[in-house]
N, C-alpha and C positions, 0 to 999 in steps of 0.2 A: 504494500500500500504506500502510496506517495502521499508525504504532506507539504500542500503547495500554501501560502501565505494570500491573501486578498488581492494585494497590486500580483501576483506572481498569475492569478487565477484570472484576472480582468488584461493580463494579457493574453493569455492562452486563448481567450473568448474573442480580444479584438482578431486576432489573428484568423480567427476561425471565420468572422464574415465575410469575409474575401473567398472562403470554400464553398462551393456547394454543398447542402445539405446531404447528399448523397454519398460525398467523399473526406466530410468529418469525421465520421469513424476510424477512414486509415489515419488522417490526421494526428488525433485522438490517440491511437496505436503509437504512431512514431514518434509522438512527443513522451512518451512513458518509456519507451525504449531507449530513446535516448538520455532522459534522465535516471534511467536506472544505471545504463551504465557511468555516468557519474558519479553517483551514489551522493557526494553532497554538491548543491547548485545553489547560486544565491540569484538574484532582479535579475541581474546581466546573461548570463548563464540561460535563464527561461528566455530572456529574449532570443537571445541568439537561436537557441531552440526552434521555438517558433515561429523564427522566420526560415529556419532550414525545414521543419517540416510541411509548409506550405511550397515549396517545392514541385511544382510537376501538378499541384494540385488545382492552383489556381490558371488559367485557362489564359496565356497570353502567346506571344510568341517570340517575347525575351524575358527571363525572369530576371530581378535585381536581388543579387543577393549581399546582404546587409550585415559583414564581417570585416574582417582585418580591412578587406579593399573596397569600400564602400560604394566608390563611383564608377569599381570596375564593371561593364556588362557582360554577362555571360549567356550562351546560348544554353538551353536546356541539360543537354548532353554534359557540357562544362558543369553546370550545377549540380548534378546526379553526382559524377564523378569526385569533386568537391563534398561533396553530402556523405558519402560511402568514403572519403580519405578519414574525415571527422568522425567518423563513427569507430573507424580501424585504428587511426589514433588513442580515440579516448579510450577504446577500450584493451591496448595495448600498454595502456598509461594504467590504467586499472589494475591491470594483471600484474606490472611490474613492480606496482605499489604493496601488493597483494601477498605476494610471492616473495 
């Protein structure tokens, strides 16, 4: 079970109106996932989150994604790729910490 704080919860949500109702579940999915592998997150952390798992989600035909490089654009493909490096990282970082 995740415990997410009020501002942490009313980002998760703004995030989510940009989804279609349809595909808030996966949404939903991947933001759990990737907060799990963190194990602890704080404001910043959820954001980040939430803008990587709207991802693919929301229906455009360049996504912005809103990390270290913020005014970089990347085409879809670049974002996935990006999305699945952070995800092998953190949880590489996990493991190392763990171990």
């Amino acid at each position: 079970m995740l415990s997410l704080s009020d501002r942490q919860l009313q980002t998760i949500m703004d995030a989510a109106r940009a989804i279609g109702p349809d595909r808030r579940d996966v949404y939903l999915q991947r933001i759990e996932a990737m907060l799990r592998l963190r194990r602890r997150f704080d404001d910043r952390d959820v954001t980040e989150i939430a803008a990587l798992a709207t991802c693919g989600l929301v229906h455009q035909h360049i996504d912005r994604l809103c990390l270290a490089n913020r005014d970089e654009l990347m085409t879809s493909d670049h974002v996935r790729r990006r999305y699945l490096d952070l995800i092998l990282t953190r949880r590489d970082a996990v493991l190392s910490a763990a171990g």
